[in-house]
Each structure stands twice: as structure tokens, then as C-alpha cells.
DRENNUKE-174537 format. One record per residue (C-alpha): residue number from 0; residue in three letters; x, y, z. Coordinates in nm, 2 decimals, decimal comma. Example, Ala and Ser with C-alpha at 12.3 -4.5 7.8 and 13.67 -1.06 7.14 Angstrom:
<pts>
pt pos = 0; code = ALA; x = 1,23; y = -0,45; z = 0,78
pt pos = 1; code = SER; x = 1,37; y = -0,11; z = 0,71
</pts>
This chain:
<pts>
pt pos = 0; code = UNK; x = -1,22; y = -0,29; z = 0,56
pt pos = 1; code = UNK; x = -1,04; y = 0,00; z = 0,37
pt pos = 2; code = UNK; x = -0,80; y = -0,04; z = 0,09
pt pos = 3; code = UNK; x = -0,56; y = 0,04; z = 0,32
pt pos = 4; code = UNK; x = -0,60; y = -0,17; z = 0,58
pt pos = 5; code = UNK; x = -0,67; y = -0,47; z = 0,36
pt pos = 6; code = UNK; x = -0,31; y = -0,40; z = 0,19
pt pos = 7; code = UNK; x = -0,16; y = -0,37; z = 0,51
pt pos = 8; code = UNK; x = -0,36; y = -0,70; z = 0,68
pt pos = 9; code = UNK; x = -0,19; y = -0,91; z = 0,33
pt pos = 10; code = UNK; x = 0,16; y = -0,76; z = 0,42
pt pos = 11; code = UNK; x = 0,09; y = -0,86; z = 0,78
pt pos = 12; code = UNK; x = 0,01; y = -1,21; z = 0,70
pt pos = 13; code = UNK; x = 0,35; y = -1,25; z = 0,48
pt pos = 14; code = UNK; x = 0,57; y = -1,10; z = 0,75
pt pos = 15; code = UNK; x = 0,41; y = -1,36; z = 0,97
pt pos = 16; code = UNK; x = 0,45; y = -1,63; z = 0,73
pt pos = 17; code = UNK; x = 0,81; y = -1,51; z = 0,62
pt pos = 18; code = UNK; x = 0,89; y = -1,56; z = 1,00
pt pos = 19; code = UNK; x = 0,72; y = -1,86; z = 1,08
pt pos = 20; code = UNK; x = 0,89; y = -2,05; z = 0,78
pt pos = 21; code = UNK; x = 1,24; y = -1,91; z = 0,91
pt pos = 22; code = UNK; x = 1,13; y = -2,04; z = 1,32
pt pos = 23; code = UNK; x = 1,01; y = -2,42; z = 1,13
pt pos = 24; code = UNK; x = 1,33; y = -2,46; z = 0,91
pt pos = 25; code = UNK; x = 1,58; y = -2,40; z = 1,21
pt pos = 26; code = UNK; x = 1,50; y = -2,63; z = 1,46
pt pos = 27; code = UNK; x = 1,33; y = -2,90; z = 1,20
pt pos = 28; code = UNK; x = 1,63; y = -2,92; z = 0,96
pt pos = 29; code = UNK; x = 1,84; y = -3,22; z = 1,06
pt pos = 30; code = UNK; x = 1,50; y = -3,43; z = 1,01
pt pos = 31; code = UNK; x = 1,46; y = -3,27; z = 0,68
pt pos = 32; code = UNK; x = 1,79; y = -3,41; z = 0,55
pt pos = 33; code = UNK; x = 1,74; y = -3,72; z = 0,69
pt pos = 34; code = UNK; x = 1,38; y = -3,72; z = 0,51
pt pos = 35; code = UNK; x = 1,57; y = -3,64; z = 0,18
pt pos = 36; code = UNK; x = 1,85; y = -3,91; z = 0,22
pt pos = 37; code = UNK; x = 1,53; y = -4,16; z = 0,28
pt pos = 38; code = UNK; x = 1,32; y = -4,04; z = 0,00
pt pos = 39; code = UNK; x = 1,56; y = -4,08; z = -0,30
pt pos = 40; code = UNK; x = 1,77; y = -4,46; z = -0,16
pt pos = 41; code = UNK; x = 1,60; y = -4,65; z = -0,40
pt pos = 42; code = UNK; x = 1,87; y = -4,92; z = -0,28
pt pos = 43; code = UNK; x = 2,12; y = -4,81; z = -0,60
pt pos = 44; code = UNK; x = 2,31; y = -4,51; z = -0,47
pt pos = 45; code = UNK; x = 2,68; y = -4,56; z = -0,35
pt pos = 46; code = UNK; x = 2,69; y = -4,20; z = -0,21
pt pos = 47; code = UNK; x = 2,46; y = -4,24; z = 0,06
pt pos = 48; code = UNK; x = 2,53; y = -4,48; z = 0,36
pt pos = 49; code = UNK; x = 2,26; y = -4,65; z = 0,43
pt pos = 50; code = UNK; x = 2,05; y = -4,61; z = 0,74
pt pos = 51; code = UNK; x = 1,81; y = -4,80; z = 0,94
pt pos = 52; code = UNK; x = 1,56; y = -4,53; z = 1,06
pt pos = 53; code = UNK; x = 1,55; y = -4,21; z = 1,18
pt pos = 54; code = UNK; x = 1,78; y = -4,23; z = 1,50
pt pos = 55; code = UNK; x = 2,03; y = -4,41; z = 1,31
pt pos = 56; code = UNK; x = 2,06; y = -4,17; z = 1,05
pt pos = 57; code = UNK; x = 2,10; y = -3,86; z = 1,28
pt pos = 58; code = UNK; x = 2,39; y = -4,04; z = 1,44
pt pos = 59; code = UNK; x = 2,57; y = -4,17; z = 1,16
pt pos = 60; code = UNK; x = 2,53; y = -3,82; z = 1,01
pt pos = 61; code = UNK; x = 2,67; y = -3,66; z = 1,29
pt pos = 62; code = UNK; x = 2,94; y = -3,93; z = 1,35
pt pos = 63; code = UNK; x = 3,05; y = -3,93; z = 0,99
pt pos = 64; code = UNK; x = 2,98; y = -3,52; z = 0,91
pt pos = 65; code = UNK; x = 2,96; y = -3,37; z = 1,23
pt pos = 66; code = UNK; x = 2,69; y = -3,08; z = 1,23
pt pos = 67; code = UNK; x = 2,75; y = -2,96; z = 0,94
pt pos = 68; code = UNK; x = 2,61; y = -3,26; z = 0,78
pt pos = 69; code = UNK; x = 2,29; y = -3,23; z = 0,98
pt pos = 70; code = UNK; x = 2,23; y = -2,89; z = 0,83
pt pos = 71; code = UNK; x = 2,34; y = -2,96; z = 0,50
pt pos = 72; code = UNK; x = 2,13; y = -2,67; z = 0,27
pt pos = 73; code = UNK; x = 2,03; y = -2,52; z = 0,55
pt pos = 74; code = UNK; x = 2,08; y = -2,16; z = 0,41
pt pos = 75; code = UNK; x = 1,89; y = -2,21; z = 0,10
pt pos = 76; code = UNK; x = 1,64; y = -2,41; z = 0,32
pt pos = 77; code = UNK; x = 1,56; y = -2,09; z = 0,50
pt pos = 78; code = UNK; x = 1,58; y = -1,84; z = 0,21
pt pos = 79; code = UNK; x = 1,36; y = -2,04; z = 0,03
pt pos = 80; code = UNK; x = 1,11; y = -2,14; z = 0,33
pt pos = 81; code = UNK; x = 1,08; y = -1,79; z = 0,43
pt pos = 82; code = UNK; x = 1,03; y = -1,68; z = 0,09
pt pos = 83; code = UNK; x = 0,76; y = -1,96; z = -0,02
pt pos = 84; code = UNK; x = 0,54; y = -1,89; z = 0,32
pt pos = 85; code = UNK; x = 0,56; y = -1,47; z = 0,28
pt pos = 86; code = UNK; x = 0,47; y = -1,51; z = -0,11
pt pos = 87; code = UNK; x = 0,23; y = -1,78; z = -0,04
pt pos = 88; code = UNK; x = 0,05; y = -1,61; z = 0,28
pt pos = 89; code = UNK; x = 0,06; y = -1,28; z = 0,02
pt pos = 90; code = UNK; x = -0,05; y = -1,46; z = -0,26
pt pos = 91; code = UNK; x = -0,34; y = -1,67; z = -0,05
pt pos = 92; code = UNK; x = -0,47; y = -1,35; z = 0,11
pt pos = 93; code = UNK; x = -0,51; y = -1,17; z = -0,25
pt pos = 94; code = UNK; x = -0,70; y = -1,49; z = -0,41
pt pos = 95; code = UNK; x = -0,93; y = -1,53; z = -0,11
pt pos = 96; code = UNK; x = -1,00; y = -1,12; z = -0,17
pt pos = 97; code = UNK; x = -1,04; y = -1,16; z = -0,48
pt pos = 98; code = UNK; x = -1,27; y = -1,46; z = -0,51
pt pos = 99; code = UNK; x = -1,46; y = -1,29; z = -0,16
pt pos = 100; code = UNK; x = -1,54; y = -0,99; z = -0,37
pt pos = 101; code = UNK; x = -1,32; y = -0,81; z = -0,13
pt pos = 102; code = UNK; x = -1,49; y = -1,00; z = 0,15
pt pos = 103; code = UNK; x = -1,88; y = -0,93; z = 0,05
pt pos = 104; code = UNK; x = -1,92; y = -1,29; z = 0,01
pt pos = 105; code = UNK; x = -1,88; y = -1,59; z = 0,21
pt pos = 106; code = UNK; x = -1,60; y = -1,85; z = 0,03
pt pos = 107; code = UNK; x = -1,67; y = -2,22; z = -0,03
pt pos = 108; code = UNK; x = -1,45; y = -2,50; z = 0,02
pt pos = 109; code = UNK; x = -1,41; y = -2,51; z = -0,35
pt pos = 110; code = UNK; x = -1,34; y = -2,18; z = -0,33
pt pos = 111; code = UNK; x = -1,07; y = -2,18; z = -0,03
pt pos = 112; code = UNK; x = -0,89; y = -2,52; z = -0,21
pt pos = 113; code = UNK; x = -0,87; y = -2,25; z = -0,55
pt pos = 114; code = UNK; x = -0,74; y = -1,96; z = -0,38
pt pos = 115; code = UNK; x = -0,43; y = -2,21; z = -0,16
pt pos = 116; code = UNK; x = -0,40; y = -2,41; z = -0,51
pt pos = 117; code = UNK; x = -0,31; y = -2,07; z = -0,68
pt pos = 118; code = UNK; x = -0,13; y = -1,91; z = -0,45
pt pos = 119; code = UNK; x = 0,10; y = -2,27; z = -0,38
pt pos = 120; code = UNK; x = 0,14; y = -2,28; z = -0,80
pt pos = 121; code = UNK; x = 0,29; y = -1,92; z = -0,83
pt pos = 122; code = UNK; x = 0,56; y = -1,99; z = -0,52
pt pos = 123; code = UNK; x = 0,64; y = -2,34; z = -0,68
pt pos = 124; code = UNK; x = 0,75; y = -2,15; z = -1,00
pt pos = 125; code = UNK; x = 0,91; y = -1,87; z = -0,79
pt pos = 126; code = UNK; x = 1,13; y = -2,16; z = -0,57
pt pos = 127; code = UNK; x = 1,18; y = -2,46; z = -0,76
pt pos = 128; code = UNK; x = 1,56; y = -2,35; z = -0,82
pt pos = 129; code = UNK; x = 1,62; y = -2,25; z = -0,42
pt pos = 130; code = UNK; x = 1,50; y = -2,64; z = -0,35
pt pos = 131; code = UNK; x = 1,67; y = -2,77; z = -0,62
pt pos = 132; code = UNK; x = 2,00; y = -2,66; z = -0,45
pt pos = 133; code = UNK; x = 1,88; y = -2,71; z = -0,12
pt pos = 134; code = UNK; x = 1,82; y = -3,06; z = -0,22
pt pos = 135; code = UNK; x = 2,14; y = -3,12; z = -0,38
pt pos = 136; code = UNK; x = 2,34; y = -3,02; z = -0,08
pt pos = 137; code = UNK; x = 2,14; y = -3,25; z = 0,15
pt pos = 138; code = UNK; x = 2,23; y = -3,51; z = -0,05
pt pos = 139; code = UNK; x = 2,64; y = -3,41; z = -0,06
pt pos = 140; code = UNK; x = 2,86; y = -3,70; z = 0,19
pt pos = 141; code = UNK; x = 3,16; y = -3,76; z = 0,21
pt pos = 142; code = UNK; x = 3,11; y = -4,08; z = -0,05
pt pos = 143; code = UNK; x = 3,00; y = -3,86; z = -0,32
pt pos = 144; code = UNK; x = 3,18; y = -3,89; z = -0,65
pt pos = 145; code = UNK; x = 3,12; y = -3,53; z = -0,76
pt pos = 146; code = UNK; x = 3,33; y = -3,26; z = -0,69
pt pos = 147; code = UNK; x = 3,09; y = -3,09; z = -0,40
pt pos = 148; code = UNK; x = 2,98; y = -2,77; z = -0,43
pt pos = 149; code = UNK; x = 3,03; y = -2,52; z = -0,19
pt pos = 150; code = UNK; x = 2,72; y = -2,34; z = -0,11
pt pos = 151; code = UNK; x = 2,43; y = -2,13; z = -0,29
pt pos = 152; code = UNK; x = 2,61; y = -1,90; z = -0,49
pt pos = 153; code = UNK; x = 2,97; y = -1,87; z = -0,64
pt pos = 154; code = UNK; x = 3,23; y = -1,75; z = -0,30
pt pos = 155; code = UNK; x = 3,04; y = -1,65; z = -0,04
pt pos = 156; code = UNK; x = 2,86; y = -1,88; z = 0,10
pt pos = 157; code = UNK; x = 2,96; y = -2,08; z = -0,21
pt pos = 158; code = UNK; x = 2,85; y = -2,21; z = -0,63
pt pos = 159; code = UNK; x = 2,62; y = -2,45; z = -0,66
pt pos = 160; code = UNK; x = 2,40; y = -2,23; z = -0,84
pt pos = 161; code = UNK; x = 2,67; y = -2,14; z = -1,11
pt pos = 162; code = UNK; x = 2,80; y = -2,51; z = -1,14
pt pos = 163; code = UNK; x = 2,45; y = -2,59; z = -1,16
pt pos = 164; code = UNK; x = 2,40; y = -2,35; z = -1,44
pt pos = 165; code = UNK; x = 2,74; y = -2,45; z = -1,61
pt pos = 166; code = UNK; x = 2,74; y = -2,78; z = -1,64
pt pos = 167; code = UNK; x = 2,35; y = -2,81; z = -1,66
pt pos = 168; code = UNK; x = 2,20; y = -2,49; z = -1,80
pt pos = 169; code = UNK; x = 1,91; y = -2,30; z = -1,70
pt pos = 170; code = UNK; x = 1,64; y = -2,56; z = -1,77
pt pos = 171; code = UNK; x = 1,81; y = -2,79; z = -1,49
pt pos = 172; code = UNK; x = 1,70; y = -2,56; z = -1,22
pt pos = 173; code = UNK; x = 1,36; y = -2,68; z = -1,27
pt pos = 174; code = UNK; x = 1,38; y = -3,03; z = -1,25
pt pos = 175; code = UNK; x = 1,15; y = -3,12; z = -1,08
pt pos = 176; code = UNK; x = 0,87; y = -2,88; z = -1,12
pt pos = 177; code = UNK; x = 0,60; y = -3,14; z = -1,24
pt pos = 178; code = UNK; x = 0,62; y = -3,28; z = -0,88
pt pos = 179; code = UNK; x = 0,62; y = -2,96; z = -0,73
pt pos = 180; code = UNK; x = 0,31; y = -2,86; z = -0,88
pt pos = 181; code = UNK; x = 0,11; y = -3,17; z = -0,80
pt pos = 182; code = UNK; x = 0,25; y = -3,10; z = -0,45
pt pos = 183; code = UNK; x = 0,05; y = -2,78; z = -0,44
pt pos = 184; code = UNK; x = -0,20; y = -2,95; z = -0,33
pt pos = 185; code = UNK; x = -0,07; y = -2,98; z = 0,01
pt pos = 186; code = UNK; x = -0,04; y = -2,62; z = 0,10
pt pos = 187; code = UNK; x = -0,44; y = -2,61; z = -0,05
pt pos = 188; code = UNK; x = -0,53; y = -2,93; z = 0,14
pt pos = 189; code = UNK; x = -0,38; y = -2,86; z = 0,45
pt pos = 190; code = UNK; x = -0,50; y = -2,48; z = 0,46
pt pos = 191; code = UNK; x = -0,85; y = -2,61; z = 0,33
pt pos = 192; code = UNK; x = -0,90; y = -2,80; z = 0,61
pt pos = 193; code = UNK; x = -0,76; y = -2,54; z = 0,87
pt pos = 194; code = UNK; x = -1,04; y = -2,30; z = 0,74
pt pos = 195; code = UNK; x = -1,31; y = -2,51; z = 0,79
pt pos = 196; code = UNK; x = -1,26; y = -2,65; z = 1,10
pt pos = 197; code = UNK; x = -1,20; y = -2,32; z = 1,22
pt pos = 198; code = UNK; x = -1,51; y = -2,20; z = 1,09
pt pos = 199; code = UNK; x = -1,72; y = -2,53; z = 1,19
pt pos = 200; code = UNK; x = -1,55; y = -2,45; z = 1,55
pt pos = 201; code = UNK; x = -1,63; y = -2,06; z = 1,56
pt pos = 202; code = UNK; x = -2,03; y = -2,15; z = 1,42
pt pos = 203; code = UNK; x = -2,01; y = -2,44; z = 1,71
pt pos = 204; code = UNK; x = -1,94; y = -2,20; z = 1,99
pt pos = 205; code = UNK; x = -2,16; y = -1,92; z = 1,84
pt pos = 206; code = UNK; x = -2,44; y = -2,13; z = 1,86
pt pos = 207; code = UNK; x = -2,34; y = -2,25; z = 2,23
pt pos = 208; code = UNK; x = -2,38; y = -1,90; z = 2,33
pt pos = 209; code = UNK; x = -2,69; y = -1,83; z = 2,14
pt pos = 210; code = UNK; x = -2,55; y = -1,57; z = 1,90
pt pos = 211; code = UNK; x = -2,45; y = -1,53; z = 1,54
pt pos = 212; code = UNK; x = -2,07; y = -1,54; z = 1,40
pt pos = 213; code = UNK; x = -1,87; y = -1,24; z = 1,41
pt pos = 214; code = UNK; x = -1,60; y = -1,08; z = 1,30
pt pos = 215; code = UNK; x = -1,26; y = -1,24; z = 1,36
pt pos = 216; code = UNK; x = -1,16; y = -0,89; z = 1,61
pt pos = 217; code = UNK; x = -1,46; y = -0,93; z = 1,80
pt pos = 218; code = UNK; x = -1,42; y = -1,28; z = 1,84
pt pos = 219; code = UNK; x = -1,09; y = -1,17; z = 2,00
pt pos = 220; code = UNK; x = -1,22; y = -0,94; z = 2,23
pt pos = 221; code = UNK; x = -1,44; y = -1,21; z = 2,38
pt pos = 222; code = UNK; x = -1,20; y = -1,42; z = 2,43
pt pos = 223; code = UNK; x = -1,00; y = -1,23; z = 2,59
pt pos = 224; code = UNK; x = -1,24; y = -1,16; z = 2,86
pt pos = 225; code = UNK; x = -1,22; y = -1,53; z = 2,95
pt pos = 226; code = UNK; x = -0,89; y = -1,69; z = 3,02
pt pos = 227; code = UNK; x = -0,99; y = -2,03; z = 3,05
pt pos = 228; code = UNK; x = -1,16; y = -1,98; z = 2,71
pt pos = 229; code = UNK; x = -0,89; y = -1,84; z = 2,55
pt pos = 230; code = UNK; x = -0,71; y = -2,19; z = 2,71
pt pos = 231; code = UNK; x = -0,95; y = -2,41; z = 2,55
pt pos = 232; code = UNK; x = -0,89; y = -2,24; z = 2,23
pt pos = 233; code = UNK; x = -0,55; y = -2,25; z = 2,22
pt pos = 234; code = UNK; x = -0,54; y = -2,61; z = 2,26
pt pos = 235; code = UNK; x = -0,82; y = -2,63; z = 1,97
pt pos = 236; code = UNK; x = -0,66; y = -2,44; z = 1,71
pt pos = 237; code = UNK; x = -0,33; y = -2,64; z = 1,76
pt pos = 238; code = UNK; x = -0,57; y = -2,93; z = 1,70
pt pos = 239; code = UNK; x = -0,66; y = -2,81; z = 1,41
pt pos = 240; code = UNK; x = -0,31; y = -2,69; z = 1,28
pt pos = 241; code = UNK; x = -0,23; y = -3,07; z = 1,36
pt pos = 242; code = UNK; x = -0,50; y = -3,23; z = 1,18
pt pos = 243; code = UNK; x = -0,49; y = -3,04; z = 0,86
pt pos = 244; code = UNK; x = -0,11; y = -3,07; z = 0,81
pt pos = 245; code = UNK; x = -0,14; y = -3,45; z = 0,86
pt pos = 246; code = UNK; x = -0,43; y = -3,44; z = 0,61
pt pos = 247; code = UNK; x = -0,23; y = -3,25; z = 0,37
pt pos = 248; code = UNK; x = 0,13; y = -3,47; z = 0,44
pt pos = 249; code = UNK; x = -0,08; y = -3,83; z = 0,40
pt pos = 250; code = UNK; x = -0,20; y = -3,73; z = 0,06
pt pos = 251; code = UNK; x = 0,05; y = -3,61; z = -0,09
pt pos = 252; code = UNK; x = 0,44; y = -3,74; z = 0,07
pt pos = 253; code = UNK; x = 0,45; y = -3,97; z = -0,25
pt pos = 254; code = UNK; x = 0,49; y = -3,62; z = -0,42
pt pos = 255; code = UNK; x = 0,76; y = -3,54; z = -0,21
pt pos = 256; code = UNK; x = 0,96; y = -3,85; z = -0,32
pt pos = 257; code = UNK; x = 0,95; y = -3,81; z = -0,65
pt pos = 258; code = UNK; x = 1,05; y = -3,46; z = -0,66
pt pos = 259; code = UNK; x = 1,36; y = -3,53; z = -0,47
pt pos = 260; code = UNK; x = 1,50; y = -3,80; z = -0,67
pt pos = 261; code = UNK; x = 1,42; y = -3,61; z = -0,98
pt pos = 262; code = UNK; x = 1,62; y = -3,31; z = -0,82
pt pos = 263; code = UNK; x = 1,94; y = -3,53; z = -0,72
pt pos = 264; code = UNK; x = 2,31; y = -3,45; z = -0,93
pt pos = 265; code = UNK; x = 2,32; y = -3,61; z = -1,25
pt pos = 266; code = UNK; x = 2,57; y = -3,91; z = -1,23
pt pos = 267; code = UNK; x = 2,96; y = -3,81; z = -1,27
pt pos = 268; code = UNK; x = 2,90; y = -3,93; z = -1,63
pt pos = 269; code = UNK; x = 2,62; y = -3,60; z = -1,68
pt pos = 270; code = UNK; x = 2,38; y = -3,86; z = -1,72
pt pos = 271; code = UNK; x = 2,04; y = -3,77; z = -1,46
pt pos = 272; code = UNK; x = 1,94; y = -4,09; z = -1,29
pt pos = 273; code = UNK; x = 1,64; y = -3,98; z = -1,36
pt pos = 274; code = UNK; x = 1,45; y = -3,86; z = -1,69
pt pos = 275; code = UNK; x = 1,10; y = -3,76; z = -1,56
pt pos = 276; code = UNK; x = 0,83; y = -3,83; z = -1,30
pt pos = 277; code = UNK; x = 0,71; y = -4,14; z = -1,48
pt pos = 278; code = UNK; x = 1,04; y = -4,26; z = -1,50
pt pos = 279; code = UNK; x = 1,06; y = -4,24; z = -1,14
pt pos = 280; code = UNK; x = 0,74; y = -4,40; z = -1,08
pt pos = 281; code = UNK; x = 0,84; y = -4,68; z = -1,30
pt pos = 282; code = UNK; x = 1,18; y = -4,77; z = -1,18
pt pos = 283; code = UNK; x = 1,06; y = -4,73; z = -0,78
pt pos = 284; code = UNK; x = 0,78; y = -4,94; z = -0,84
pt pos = 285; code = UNK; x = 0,99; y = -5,20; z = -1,01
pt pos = 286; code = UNK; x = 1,26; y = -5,20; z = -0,74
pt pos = 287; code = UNK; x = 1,09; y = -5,19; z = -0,40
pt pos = 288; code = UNK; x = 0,73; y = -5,15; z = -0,51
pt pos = 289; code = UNK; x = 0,52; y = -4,88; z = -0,43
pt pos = 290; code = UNK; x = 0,53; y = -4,85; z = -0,03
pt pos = 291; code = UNK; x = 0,87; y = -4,72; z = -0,09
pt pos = 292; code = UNK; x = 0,69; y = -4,38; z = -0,15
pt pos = 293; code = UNK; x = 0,59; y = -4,38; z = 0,18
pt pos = 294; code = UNK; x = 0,87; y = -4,52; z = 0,34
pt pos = 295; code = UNK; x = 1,01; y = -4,16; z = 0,46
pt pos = 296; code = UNK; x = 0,66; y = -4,08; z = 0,57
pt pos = 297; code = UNK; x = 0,72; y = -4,03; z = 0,95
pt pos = 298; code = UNK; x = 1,05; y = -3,81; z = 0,86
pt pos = 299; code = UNK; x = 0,79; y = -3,54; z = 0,74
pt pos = 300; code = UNK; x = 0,67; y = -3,42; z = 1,06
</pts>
């Protein structure tokens, strides 16, 4: 592969990524707002209305805020999605060139779970302030104390990011951030496990067939010479897209958690609820033990 076409294959890969996080953020937000109301009710808040589970929360959310409570931070949800998948697909293809020797050598799993750790680091310090917001106006009701804000930046579409920096400062925009690192480990878990169980499945039919791997393109071209194959497939890669995001969302939801509730608006007093990730370890585990960091769990899907 050229120069070229390697720099146009990583652009490839981000406009793919750019579009697929844009496709998974509009018809999966209203769950991601009820998984943020979930993860940070430690059973203290007065601004949230409590909910029993998932069905109850969509209704009482659209009962009490109509739609536009369900997709609460939904434009800084897709900003920042589509942003964090095209750097991170740009960013994963450059480390996997890099460590591949510009593809002369054959990566490990050590080696695939370095090149998704570093690329998932360098978006987390890109985003952090694009969730933080996002966060913050998932977690706006009607029962908050605060005067709301208005958006994701001063007028149009509105200023949380300059109340933010006002009344906070710069530093608040990345609360936060220790989470978010840890929680690179999900991209690098879940896209560590997609590459080897595509590879195990592209040895396993090589060997059915009596011949050695090949290229990625010519494994296209046979398939496409065989519908039924190109069936089977389909159904195996989704399987495997399945499988590694579970993977990745089991280890590492408890993340997730801790993040948000280190993200929420400091109290009306200025006071964060708060102070830092082993504060919120402490102060969940004292209240409703630790299952409550997996309480949300089935919200992440």
C-alpha cells in the first residue's frame, strides 16, 4: 500500500466513524439520558424524580418534559460522538501503522489493546469538555435549582459553555477526565476483541477451504462470489460487533458512573457534590454499596 492510499484508507475510516457515531447518537439518545439520570441518583438529589426502570423513566420524561427532555444534550451528544469516533478511527489506524511497521508485520493483542488505548487517550483529552456539557444538560429538569442553561454555546443554540467557564473556570471543563481515561479502556477492549475474532474467524475459514489468509480485498472478492456466504458472514461479524462491545461495557460501566456524577453542576451554593473519583467511590459505596455502579448497566446498550 502507497503513501497515498494508506492516507486516504485512515481518512476513509474517520469519515466512516464520524458517520456512524452521528447514525448511533440519534436514535439511541433518549436511553442515554435515562442512563445518565440512573448513573449519578445516589438517592440524595432533589432535581431528579425518581424512576423505577427504564420504561418508567422514558414516560415520566416525556410526560414531565415532553421530547425535549428525551433529547436533552443531544447536540453536543452528536458533535462530540461524531468527533470522538472520526479522531479515534484516525488516530487507531495511524497507531496500528505505526506499530505494524506500515503493515510489514503482523500486530499482537498487546499490540492492538496499545494502538485503541492511545488512540481512545488522545480523544478523551480532545472531548472531555463536549461531554461535560452534554452531561450537564441531561441532567437539567424542571426541579433543578440552577438557573438552566440554554445550550452549547452563548445565543445560538445557547451558553452553557460560557456559564460554565464563568462561574467555574477552565479547569471545570475537565472534571472528570480521570474517569474518562480509565474508560479508554473500553474503546481498546471492545476493538481488541473485534480484531481477534475477526482474525480467528478469517484463519478458521481459510483453513476450511485449504488455503492461507489474504488480504482483506480479496477476501472481499470471494465473498462476493457466494451470496449465501456473504449471509453467513454478515450474521458473524454482527456477532462479533455484539460480543466485543458487551466485553468492553461489562468491564468498564463502573467507569461510566463515576465520571457522570463527577461531571454533574456544582450545588447552587458553588460547592461540587463531588471532589474526585475516590470521593465518589467512597460516598457510593457507603450509601448503596457497590452494585450501585452497575445499577444503570442495561441502560448502556
Amino acid at each position: 500500500m502507497s503513501a497515498f492510499e494508506r492516507r486516504q484508507w485512515e481518512w476513509e475510516n474517520a469519515t466512516a466513524g464520524a458517520i456512524a457515531g452521528f447514525a448511533t447518537v440519534a436514535a439511541m439518545h433518549p436511553l442515554d439520558v435515562v442512563r445518565t439520570r440512573f448513573a449519578v441518583n445516589d438517592g440524595r438529589l432533589t432535581n431528579l424524580p425518581s424512576y423505577k426502570n427504564t420504561a418508567h423513566a422514558i414516560f415520566t420524561i416525556t410526560r414531565l418534559e415532553g421530547l425535549r427532555g428525551l433529547y436533552a444534550g443531544f447536540y453536543p451528544a452528536v458533535f462530540g460522538s461524531t468527533v470522538s469516533w472520526g479522531l479515534y478511527f484516525l488516530f487507531y489506524g495511524r497507531a496500528k501503522q505505526r506499530y505494524s511497521k506500515n503493515g510489514t508485520h503482523t500486530l499482537s493483542p498487546g499490540l492492538h489493546l496499545a494502538a485503541a488505548a492511545e488512540a481512545g487517550a488522545l480523544v478523551s483529552f480532545c472531548t472531555n469538555p463536549i461531554w461535560l456539557i452534554k452531561t450537564r444538560l441531561q441532567l437539567e429538569t424542571p426541579l433543578h435549582q440552577s438557573r438552566p442553561y440554554s445550550g452549547l454555546y452563548g445565543g445560538l443554540p445557547g451558553d452553557a459553555l460560557r456559564t460554565i467557564l464563568k462561574e467555574e473556570g477552565w479547569c471545570a471543563l475537565y472534571r472528570g477526565i480521570a474517569p474518562s481515561l480509565f474508560l479508554v479502556s473500553h474503546g481498546a477492549v471492545q476493538f481488541m476483541v473485534y480484531e481477534e475474532l475477526r482474525k480467528f474467524i478469517v484463519d478458521f475459514k481459510s483453513k476450511e477451504k485449504g488455503e492461507t489468509p489474504k488480504t482483506d480485498v480479496k477476501l472481499l472478492v470471494r465473498l462476493l462470489e457466494d451470496l449465501s456466504e456473504i449471509l453467513r458472514d454478515s450474521v458473524d461479524y454482527a456477532a462479533i460487533g455484539a460480543s466485543s462491545k458487551l466485553a468492553a461495557i461489562l468491564m468498564t460501566y463502573p467507569f461510566q458512573v463515576i465520571r457522570a456524577r463527577l461531571q454533574q453542576r456544582p450545588n447552587h451554593d458553588g460547592i461540587p457534590r463531588y471532589v474526585d473519583t475516590w470521593h465518589v467511590v467512597k460516598e457510593t459505596a457507603l450509601l448503596k454499596g457497590f452494585e450501585a455502579f452497575t445499577r444503570a448497566s442495561l441502560q448502556a446498550f
